[in-house]
Each structure stands twice: as C-alpha cells, then as structure tokens.
C-alpha positions in Angstrom: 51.8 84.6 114.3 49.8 87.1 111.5 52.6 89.1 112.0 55.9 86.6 111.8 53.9 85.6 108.8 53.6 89.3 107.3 57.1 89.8 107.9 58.1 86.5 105.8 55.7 87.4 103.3 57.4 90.6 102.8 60.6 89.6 103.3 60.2 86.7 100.3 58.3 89.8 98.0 61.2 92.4 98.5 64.2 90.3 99.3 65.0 88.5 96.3 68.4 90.0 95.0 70.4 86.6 96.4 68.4 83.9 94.7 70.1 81.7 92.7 67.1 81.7 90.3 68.8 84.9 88.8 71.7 83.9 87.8 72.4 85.9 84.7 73.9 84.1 81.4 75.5 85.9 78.3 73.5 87.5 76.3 74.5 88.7 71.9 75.3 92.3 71.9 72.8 92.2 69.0 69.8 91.2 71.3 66.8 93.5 71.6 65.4 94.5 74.7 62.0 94.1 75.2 59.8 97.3 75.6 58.1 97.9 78.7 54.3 98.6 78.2 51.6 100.7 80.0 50.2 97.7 82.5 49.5 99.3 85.7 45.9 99.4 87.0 45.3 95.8 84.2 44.0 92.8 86.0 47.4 90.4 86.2 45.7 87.7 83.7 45.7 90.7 80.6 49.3 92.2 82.0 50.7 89.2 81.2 49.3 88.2 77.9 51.0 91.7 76.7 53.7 91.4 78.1 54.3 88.0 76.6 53.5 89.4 73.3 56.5 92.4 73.9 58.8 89.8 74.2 59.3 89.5 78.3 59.5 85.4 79.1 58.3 84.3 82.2 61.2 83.2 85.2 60.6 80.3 87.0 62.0 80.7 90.3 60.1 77.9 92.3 60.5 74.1 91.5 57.4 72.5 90.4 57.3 69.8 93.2 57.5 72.3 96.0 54.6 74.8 94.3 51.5 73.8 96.6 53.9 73.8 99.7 56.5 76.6 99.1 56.1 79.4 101.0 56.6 81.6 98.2 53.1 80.4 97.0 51.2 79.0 99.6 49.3 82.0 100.7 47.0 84.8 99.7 46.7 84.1 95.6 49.8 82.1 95.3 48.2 78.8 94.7 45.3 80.0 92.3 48.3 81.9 89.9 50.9 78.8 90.3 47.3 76.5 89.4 46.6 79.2 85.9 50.5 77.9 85.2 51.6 80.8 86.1 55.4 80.1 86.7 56.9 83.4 87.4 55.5 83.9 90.2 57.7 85.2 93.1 55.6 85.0 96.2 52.3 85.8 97.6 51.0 87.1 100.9 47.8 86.3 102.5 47.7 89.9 104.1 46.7 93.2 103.6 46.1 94.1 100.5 47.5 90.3 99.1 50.3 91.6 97.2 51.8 89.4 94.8 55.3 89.3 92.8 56.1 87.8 89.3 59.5 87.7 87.5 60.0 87.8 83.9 63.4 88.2 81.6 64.0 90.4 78.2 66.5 88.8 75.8 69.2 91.5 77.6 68.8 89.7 80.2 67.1 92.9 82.0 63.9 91.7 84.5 61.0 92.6 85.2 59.3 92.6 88.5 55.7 92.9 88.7 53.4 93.8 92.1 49.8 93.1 92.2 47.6 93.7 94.5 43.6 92.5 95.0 42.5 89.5 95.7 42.3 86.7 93.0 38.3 84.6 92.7 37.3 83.8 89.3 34.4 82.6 91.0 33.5 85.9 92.1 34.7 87.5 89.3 37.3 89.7 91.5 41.4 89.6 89.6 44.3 91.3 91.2 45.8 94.3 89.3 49.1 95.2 88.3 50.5 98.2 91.2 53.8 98.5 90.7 56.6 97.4 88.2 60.7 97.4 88.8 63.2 97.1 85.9 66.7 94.8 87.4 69.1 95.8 84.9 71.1 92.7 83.6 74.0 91.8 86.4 72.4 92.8 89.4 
C-alpha cells in the first residue's frame, strides 16, 4: 500500500503536463514577465509572499469542493497549505521527505513550479522549504 501510494504521490507531483488546469490563453506582446527571485532554502509561507510581490499569481488547479478529499491534497502537508488558502497547490505526498508542488503564472503566461520539502506544524514551529523550482515556458 505505502508504496502504490508513493508512486501516486509522485506520479500527481511530476506528471502534470496534461492537465487541463493549464490551458494557456493569449497573452499582449507588451506583457512583462515576471522575474524569478532567489527563494530556495525560504520556508514556503515567505517564498510565496515574494513571489506574489514579483508579479507570479497563484494557479488553481484543484476545485474547492474536492480540496479535503482530492488526492492531490489529502496527504503529507496538502491539507494544512490548501487550509492557509493556499490555492496553487499541485499535490502533496505523505512520504519521505513530504515533498510538495505549487503552480503559479507570470503575465507571459510562463509558470512556475515550486518543490518543497519538510514537514509543515505551526504548532511545532517546523515549515517546509522551497527545494527546487522549474520555469514551463508559455505553450507547453
């Protein structure tokens, strides 16, 4: 069972390139794309607040109702990011080093994966860090 459910963890972190949550729309040649800042090693919570503030927008890519039983999000830190209102996240696994993936979108319609790793308990003051990044040019 731990390792079906590795393997679907995995395969939901890695093997997004076919969801229709990226469809790409048109984007004015005149749009700015948003700069990509030094966040590897911050906890996830102060990644994101710069990001946001360089212009990346969060990407929704699981409906609301199906949050707490997706899942996308219903291991490892999944349900504590998705409760923060954390809508970009991708998935979550409840192995290992609980890895987690977030999606975000620059006005050229470039995105912006993010990998964390750690686990994520406010009440024991332990946050997940940002690993890894991966830029998905516009169109792919």
């Amino acid at each position: 069972m731990n390792l079906l459910k590795t393997t679907l963890c995995c395969t939901l972190l890695f093997g997004f390139g076919t969801s229709g949550a990226f469809a790409q729309t048109a984007k004015p040649a005149s749009a700015k794309a948003a700069k990509l800042p030094a966040i590897k090693g911050m906890t996830y919570h102060k990644a994101r607040k710069v990001l946001l503030a360089k212009g990346w927008k969060p990407v929704q890519t699981i409906e609301s109702k199906d949050a707490s039983t997706s899942p996308e999000t219903k291991y490892g830190n999944g349900r504590e990011f998705w409760k923060r209102g954390y809508v970009e996240v991708e998935s979550c696994s409840g192995t290992g080093e609980a890895p987690c993936a977030f999606l975000f979108r620059d006005s050229r319609g470039r995105r912006l994966r993010v990998i964390t790793k750690g686990e994520e308990s406010p009440a024991r003051k332990t946050f997940a860090v940002v690993s890894d990044l991966e830029i998905i040019p516009a169109g792919e």
